[in-house]
N, C-alpha and C positions, 0 to 999 in steps of 0.2 A: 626368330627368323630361321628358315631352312630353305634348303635351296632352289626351291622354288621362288622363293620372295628375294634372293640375290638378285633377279631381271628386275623387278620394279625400283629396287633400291637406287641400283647403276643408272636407271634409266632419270630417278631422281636427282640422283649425284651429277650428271652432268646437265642436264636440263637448269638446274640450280646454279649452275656454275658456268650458264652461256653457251654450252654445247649443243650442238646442230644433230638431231638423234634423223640420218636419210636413210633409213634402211631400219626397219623393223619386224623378227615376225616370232613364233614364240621359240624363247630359247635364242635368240640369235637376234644382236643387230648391231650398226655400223652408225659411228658418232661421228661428227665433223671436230675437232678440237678448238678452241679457242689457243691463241699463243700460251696464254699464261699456263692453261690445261698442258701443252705439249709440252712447255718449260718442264712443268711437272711431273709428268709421268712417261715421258716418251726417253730420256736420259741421252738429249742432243743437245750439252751444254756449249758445243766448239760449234756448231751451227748457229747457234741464234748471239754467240759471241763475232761472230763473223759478219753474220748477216747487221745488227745493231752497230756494229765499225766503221760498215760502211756505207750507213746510213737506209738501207734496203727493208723494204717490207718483207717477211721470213711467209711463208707457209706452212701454218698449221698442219699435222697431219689427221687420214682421217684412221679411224683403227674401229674393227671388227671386235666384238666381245662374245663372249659362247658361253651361255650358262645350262644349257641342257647338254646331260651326259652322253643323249643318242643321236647329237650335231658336234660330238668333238672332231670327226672326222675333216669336217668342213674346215674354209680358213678361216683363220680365227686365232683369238687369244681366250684360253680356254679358263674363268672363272668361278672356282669354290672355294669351301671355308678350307684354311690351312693353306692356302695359293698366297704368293708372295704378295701381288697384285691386290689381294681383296684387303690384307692387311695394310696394304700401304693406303688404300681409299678409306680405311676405317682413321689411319695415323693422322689425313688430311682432314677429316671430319671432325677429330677429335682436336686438332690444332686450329679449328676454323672456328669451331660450335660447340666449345668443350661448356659453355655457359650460355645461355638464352633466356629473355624474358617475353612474352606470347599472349596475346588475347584471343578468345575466340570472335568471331565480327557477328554482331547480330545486330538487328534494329528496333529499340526496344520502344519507339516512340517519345512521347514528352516527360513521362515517368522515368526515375531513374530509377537506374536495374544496378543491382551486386552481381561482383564478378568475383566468385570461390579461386584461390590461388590452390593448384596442385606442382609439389615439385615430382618429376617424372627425371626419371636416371635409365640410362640406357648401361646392360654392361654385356662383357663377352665372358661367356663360360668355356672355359677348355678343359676338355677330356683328356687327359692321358693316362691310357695304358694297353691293357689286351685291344683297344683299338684307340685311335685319335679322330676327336671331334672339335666343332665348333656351335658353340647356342647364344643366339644371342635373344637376353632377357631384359623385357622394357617393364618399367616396374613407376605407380605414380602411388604420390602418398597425399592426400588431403588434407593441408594442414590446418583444417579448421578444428579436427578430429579425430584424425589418424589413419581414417580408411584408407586399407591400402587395395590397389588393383594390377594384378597383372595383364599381361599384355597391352600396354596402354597406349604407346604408340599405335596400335593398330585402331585404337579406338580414336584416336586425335588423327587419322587420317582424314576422315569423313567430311574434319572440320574446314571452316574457313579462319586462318589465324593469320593473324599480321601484329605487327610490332608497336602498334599503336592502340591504344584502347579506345572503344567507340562510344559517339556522343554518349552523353546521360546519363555515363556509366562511372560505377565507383569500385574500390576496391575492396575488400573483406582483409583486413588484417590476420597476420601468420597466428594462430596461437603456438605451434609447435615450430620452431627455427628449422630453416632448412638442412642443418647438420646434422641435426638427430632426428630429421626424416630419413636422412641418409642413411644412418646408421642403423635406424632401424629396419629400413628396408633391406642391407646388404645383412643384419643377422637372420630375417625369414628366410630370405634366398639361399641362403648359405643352409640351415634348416632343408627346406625344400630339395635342395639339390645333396646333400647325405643323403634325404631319405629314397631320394629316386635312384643314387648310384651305386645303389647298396648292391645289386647283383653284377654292376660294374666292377666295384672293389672286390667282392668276393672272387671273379672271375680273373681282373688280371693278377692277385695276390696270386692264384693258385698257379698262374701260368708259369709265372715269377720266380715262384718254390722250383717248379719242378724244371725252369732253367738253372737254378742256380745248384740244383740236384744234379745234374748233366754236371756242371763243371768241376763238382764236389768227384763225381765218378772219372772225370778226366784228368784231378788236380795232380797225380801221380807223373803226369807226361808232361806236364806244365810248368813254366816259370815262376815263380811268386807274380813277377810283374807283370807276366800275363793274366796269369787269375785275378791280381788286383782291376786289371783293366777291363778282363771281361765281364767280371760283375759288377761295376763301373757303370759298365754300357747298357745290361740287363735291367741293371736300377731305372737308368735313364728311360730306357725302353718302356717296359711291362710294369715298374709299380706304381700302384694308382695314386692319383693326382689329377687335381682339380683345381684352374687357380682364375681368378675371378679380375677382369680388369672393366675398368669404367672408361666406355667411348664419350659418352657426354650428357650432359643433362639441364635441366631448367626449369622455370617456374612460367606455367600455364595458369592464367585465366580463365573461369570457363563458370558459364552462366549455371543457373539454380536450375533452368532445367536441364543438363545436360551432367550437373553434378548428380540429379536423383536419378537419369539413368545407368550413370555408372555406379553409384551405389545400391540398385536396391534388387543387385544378383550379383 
């Protein structure tokens, strides 16, 4: 995900969860809230304790979202990765959907058709150092066989999935447990992402040095406990780190044909 795909995401998150999307255009739109939505994210606990006392229907509010950087101007609540906001939409996702089980819907006629289980984990990568970022990686492993696929969610967009399996249809048993699909897939990532942040670490290792060089050249005028503090903070800051957390994840169904497109590139 990058932040372009924050608008569709938000636009999902609440349409999923009863929100009225009256204003839409790119980069910008305006939700109507459900109560339970406002309970949640609007932090008017002494309002809807008021309005529930005395027995009164509350009013949802309605709230503006901004995820284009050349409409921050405008009103709005201005959302990207590392925003208070998008982490608390990730924290609710992750407490809502932290496990799911998913069929694709298709009509396979009087024949019964096999449905291939994929477990698919969504995680958030964070960057920190010479700069701070956010990536978020959708990753499915095929536990027939182990094929693994990135970006999978974008691939299970397309689909039609509901929580029911449809007529005629059977299931393909796991060979490989969904834990050490898990495992396996968070050690490639883990792989993948050293080898792409390799001019990340090089870069803020060196920023790094040559702050903690600055304070080495000013240690003379300094306190112990300043110098303990401010390289402290320099660490905090500039050295690279990378740390890897799971929003949520599940096990997909997904017919023979739709398993050979995703396998055969």
């Amino acid at each position: 995900m990058n932040q372009a795909e924050i608008h569709p995401f938000l636009l999902d998150f609440f349409r999923e969860r009863g929100g009225k999307i009256v204003h839409e255009e790119n980069g910008l739109f305006k939700v109507q809230l459900t109560e339970a939505l406002d309970e949640e994210l609007m932090n008017r606990p002494f309002y809807w304790q008021y309005i529930k006392k005395l027995g009164f229907k509350g009013e949802p509010m309605s709230v503006t979202f901004i995820t284009d950087d050349t409409k921050r101007n405008q009103t709005g609540e201005w959302v990207h990765f590392g925003s208070r906001r998008l982490e608390q939409f990730f924290q609710i996702i992750q407490r809502d959907g932290m496990y799911t089980e998913l069929y694709e819907q298709h009509t396979p006629g009087q024949q019964q058709s096999a449905m291939y289980p994929w477990f698919v984990c969504n995680v958030n990568v964070h960057f920190n150092g010479y700069y701070t970022s956010d990536e978020i990686v959708s990753v499915g492993v095929l536990l027939t066989n182990g094929t693994m696929r990135f970006g999978m969610m974008e691939e299970l967009e397309s689909l039609s999935l509901s929580s029911q399996i449809p007529d005629y249809c059977y299931k393909i048993p796991s060979i490989i447990p969904p834990k050490k699909a898990a495992e396996h897939l968070m050690n490639e990532l883990e792989s993948r992402v050293i080898e792409k942040s390799k001019s990340f670490a090089e870069q803020s290792s060196h920023l790094y040095e040559s702050e903690l060089d600055l304070i080495r050249d000013l240690g003379q005028d300094l306190k112990d406990e300043e110098i303990k503090s401010m390289k402290q903070q320099i660490f905090d800051r500039l050295y690279p780190k990378v740390n890897f957390k799971v929003i949520n994840g599940g096990l997909f169904y997904l017919t023979a044909a739709t398993c050979s497109r995703l396998t055969s590139y």
